[in-house]
RODO-2510 file (C-alpha; in nm, 4 decimals, decimal comma):
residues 299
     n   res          X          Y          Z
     1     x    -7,7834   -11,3605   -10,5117
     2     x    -8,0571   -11,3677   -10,2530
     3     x    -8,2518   -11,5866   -10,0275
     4     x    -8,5186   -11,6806   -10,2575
     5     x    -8,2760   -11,7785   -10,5198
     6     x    -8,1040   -11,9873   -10,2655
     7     x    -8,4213   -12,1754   -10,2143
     8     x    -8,4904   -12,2220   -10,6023
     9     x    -8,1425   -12,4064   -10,5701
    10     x    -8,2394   -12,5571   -10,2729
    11     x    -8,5830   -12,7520   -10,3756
    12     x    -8,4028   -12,8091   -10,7886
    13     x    -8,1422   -12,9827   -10,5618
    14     x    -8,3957   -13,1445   -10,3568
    15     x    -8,6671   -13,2724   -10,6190
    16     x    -8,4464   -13,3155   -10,8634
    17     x    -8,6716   -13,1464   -11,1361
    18     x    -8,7960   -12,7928   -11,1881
    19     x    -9,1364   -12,8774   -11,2512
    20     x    -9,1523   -13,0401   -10,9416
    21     x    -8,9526   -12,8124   -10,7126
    22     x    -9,2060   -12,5527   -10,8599
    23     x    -9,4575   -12,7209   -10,7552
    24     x    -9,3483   -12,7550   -10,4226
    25     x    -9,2532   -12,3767   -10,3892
    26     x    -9,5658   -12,2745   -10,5396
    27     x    -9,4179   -12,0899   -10,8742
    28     x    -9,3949   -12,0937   -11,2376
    29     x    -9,1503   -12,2942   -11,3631
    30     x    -8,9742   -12,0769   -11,6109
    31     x    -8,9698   -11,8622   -11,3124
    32     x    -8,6957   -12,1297   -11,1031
    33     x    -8,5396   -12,2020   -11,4404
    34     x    -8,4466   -11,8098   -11,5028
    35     x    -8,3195   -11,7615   -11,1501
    36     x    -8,1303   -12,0857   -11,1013
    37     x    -7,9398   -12,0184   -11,4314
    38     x    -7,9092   -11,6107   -11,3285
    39     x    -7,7693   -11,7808   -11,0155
    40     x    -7,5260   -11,9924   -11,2120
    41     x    -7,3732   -11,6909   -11,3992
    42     x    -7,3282   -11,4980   -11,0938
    43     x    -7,1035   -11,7976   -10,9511
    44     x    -6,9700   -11,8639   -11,3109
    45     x    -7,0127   -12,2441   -11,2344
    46     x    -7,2832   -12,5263   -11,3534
    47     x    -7,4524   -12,5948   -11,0189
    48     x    -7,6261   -12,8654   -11,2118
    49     x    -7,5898   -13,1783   -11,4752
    50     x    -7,8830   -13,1860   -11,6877
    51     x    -7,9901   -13,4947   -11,8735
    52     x    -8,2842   -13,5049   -12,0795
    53     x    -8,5580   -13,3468   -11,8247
    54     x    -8,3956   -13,4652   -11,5129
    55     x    -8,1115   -13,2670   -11,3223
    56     x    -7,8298   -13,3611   -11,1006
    57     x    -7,6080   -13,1963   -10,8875
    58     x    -7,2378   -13,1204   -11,0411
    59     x    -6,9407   -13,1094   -10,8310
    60     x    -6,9811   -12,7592   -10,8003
    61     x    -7,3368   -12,7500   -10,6631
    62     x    -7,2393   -13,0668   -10,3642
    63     x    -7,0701   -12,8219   -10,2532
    64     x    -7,2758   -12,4654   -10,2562
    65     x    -7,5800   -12,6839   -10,1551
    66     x    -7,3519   -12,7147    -9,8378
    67     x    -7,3416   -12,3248    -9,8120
    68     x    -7,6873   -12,2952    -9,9094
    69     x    -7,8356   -12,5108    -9,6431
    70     x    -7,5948   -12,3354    -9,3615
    71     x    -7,7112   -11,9728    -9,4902
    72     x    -8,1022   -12,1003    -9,4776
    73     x    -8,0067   -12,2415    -9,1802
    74     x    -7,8466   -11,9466    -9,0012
    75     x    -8,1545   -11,7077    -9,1363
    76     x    -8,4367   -11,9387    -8,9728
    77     x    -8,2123   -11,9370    -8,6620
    78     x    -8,2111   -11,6016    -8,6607
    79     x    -8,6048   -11,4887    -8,7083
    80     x    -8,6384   -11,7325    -8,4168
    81     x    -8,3931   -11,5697    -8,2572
    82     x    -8,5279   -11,2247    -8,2950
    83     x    -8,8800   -11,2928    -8,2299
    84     x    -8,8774   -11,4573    -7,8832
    85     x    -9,0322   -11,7609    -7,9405
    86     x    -9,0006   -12,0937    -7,8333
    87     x    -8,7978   -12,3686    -8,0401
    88     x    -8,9935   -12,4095    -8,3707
    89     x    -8,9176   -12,4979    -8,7694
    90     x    -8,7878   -12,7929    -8,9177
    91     x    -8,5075   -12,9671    -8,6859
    92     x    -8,3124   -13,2645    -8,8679
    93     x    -8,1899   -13,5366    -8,6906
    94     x    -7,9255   -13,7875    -8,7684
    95     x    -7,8696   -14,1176    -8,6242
    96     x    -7,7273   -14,4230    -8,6219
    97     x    -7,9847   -14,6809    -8,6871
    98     x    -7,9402   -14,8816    -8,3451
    99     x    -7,9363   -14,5625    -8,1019
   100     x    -8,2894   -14,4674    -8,2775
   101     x    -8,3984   -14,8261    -8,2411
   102     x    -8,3129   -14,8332    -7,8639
   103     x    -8,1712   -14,5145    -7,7301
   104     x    -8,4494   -14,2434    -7,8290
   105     x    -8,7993   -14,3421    -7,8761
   106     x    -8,8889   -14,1769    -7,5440
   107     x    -8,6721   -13,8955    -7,6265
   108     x    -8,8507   -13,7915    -7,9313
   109     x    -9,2032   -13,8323    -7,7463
   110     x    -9,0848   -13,6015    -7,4936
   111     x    -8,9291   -13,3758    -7,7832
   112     x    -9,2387   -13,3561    -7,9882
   113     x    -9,4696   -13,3470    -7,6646
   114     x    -9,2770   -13,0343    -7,5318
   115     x    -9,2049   -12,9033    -7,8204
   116     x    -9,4710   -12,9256    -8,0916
   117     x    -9,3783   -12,6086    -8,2649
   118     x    -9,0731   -12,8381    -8,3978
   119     x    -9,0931   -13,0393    -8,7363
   120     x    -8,8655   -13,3250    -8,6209
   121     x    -8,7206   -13,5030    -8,9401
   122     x    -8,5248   -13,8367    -8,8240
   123     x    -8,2616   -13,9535    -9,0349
   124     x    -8,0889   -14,3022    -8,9947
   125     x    -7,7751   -14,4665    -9,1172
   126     x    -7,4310   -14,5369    -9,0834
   127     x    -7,1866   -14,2994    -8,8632
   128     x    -7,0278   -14,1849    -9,2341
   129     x    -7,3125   -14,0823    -9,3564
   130     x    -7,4688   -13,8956    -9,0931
   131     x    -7,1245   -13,7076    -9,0509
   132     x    -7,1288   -13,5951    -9,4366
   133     x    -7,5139   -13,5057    -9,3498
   134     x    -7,4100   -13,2656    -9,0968
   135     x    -7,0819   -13,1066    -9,2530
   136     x    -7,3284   -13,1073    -9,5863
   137     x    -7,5578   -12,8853    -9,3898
   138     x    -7,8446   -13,1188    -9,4466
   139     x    -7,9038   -13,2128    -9,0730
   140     x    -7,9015   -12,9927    -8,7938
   141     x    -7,7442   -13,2058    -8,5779
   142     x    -7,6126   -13,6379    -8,5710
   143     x    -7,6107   -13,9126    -8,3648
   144     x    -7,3138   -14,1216    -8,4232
   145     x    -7,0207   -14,3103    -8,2878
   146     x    -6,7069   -14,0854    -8,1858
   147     x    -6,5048   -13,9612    -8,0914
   148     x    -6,4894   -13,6704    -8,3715
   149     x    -6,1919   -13,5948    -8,5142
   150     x    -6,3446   -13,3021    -8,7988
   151     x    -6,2337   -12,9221    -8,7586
   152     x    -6,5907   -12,8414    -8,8646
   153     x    -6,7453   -13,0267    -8,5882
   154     x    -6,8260   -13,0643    -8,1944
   155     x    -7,0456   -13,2704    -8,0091
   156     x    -7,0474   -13,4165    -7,6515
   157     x    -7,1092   -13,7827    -7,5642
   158     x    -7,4023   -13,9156    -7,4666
   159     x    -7,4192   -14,2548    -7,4649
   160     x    -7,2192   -14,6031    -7,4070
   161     x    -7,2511   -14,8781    -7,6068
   162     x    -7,1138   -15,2280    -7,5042
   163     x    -7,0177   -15,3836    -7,8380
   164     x    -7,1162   -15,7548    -7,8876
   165     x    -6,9530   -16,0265    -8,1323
   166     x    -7,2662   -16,2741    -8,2106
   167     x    -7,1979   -16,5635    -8,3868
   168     x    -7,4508   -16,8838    -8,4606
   169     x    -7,5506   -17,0864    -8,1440
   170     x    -7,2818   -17,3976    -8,2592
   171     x    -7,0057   -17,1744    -8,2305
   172     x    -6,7004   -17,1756    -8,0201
   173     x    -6,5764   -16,9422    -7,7405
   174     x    -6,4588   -16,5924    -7,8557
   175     x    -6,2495   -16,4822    -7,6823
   176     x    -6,0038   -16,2863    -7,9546
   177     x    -6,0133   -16,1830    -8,2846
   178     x    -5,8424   -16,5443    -8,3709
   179     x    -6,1487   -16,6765    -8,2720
   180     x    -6,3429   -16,5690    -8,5724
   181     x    -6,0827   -16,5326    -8,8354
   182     x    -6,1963   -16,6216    -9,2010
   183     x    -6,5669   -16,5856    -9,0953
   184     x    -6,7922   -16,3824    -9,2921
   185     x    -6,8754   -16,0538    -9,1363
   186     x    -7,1991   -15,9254    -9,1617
   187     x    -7,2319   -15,5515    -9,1415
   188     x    -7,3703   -15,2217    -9,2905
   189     x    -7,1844   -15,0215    -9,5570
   190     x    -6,8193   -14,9054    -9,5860
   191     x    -6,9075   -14,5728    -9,3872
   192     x    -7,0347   -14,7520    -9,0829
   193     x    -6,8006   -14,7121    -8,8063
   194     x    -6,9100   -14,9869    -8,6259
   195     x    -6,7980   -15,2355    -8,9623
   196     x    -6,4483   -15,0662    -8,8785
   197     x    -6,4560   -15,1035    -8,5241
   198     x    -6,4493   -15,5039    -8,5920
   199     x    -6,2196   -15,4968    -8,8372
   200     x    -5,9856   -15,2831    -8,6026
   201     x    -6,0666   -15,5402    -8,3708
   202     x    -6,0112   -15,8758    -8,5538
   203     x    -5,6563   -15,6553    -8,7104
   204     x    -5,4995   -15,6143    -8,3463
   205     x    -5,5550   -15,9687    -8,3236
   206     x    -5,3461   -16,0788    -8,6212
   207     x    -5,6359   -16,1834    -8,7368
   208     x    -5,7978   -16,1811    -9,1018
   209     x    -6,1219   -16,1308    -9,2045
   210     x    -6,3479   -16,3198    -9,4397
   211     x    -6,5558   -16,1732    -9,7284
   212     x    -6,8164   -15,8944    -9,6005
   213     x    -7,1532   -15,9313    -9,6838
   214     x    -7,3375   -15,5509    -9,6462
   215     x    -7,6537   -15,6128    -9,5082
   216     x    -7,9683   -15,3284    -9,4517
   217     x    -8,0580   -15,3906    -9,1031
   218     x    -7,9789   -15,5694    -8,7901
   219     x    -8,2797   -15,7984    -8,8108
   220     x    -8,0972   -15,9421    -9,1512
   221     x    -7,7906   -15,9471    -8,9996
   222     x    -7,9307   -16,2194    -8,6758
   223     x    -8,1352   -16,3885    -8,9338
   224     x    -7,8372   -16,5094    -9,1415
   225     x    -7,6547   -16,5527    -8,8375
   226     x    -7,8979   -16,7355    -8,6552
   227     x    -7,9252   -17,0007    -8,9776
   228     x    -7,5530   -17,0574    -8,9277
   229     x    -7,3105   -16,8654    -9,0735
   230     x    -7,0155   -16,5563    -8,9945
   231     x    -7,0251   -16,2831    -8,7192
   232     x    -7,1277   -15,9314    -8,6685
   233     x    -7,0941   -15,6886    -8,4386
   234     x    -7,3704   -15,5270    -8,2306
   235     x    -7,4480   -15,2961    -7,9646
   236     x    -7,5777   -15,5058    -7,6284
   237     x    -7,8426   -15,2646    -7,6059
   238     x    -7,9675   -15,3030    -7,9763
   239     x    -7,9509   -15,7170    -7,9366
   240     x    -8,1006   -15,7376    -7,6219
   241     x    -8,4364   -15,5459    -7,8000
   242     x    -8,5031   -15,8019    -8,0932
   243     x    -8,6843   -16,0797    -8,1095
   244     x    -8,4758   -16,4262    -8,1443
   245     x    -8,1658   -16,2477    -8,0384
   246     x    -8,1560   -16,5913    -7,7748
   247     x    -8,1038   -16,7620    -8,1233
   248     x    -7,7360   -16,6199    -8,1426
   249     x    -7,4209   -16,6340    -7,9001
   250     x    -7,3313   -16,2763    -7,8396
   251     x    -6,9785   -16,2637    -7,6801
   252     x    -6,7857   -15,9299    -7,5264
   253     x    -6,5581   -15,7541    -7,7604
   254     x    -6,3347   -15,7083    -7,3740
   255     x    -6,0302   -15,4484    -7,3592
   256     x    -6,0138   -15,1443    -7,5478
   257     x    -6,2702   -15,2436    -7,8072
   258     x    -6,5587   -15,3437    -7,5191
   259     x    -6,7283   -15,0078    -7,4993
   260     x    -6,7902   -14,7295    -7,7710
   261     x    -6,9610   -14,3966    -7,6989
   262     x    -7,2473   -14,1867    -7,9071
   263     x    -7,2210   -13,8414    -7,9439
   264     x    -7,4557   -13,5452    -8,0590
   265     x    -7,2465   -13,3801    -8,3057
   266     x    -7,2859   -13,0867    -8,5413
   267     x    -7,1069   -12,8046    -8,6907
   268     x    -6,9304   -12,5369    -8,5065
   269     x    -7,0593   -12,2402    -8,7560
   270     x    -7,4083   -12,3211    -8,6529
   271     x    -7,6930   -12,2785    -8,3889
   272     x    -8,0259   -12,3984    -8,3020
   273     x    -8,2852   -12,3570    -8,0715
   274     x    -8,4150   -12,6848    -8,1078
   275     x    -8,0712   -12,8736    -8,0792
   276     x    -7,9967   -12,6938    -7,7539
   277     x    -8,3518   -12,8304    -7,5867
   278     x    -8,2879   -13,1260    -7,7968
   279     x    -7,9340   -13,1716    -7,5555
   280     x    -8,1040   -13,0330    -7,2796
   281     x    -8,3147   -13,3417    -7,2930
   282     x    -8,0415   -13,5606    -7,3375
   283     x    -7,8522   -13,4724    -7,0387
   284     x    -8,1107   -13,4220    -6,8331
   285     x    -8,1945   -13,8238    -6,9008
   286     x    -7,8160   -13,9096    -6,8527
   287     x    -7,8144   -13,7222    -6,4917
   288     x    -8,1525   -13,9079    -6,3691
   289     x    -7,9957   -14,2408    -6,4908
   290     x    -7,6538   -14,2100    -6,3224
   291     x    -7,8817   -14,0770    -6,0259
   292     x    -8,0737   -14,3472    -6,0301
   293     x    -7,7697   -14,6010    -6,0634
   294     x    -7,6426   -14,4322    -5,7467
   295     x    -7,9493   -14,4984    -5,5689
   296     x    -7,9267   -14,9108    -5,6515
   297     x    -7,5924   -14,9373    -5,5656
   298     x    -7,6181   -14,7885    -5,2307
   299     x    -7,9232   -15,0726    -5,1700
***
């Protein structure tokens, strides 16, 4: 087993075909097909499925494309390392959808602006899926809702999110979970921790939910809201940036459920240059802000 074979597995994984992985690693086909199977051997598993001229990943090869991407990983980090430079290579970036809506723009224009060596590759989607992402080894580093409860991971906190209920302009008062029980939720897929956080919410309550419709985005979520049906939950600072959001009633989740907070995670086995200047960044915008809130309140 060596590098290059890893990343024959790698782009098969990836592109799903040999012919095009090839392609993309400049090299003869029969060339990736004799070294992924030599690979195979050596493990003595099938790192692959293959149906007609298209290949999926087995069991097996989920997980050693884990390992793969951590080794690749760990070798980039290291030439970097070793040759002094500043950050550089491909960094990929998790997040949930709302934070990259609201919370980052600037950040990443100050990223790529002081860092232009970096390939930044932005990822969204729901907290469970940018978690697997990062314990999969296929993102560098994730920002989702915590706290983090993985052996495999760490992360520190970086932002706080007030958590909304909106419901159609006609509604009542919420006040508690009662409020809205029976309603439709609207929310993103199973793995979205947000989706949970309401259902925690409406449960403390005594309260039972209605049937959950999964929708893509938030702006799908306010539109079918808006026209007059079931809830959702949303960060304030997410609402407060889309148009029509004066369309819906947003009311406070209040107690233990009002405020949720983001965290930079990734795995403990790994480094990075560019996640370090990436956190740098971070914290360096949370100390001017509190700073700055300081400064208002003494006024």
């Amino acid at each position: 087993m060596d590098f290059a074979q890893l990343e024959m597995f790698r782009a098969v994984a990836q592109q799903k075909t040999v012919a095009l992985a090839a392609q993309a690693l400049h090299r003869v086909p029969s060339n990736l097909t004799t070294r992924v199977k030599q690979l195979e051997a050596e493990l003595g598993v099938s790192l692959f499925i293959r149906e007609n001229n298209r290949l999926r990943l087995s069991p097996a090869g989920h997980m050693f494309l884990g390992y793969t991407n951590r080794i690749l990983g760990l070798v980039e980090e290291a030439r970097r390392a070793l040759s002094g430079d500043v950050p550089a290579g491909r960094f990929s970036l998790g997040s949930l959808e709302s934070t990259a809506a609201v919370r980052i723009p600037w950040l990443l224009a100050a990223f790529n602006q002081r860092y232009p060596q970096v390939e930044l590759d932005l990822t969204t989607g729901p907290s469970g899926s940018m978690i697997q992402g990062v314990l999969d080894g296929q993102l560098a580093a994730a920002l989702v809702d915590g706290p983090i409860n993985h052996p495999s991971l760490t992360g520190v906190p970086v932002f706080d999110e007030e958590m909304l209920i909106i419901t159609s302009s006609q509604h009542g008062p919420v006040t508690r979970g009662q409020d809205v029980a029976g309603a439709v939720i609207y929310g993103f897929r199973e793995n979205c921790s947000y989706r949970h956080h309401l259902i925690k919410w409406l449960a403390s309550d005594g309260a039972v939910p209605g049937k959950v419709r999964e929708m893509e985005s938030y702006h799908s979520m306010l539109a079918c809201i808006s026209a007059g049906g079931g809830v959702a939950i949303i960060p304030r600072s997410m609402l407060e940036s889309m148009p029509g959001h004066h369309t819906v009633k947003a009311w406070p989740m209040g107690a233990e459920f009002a405020v949720l907070k983001t965290y930079l995670i990734w795995r403990t086995d790994t480094s990075s240059a560019a996640r370090d200047v990436f956190l740098q960044l971070l914290q360096e915008h949370a100390q001017s802000t509190t700073a700055q809130a300081s400064i208002a309140a003494s006024l």
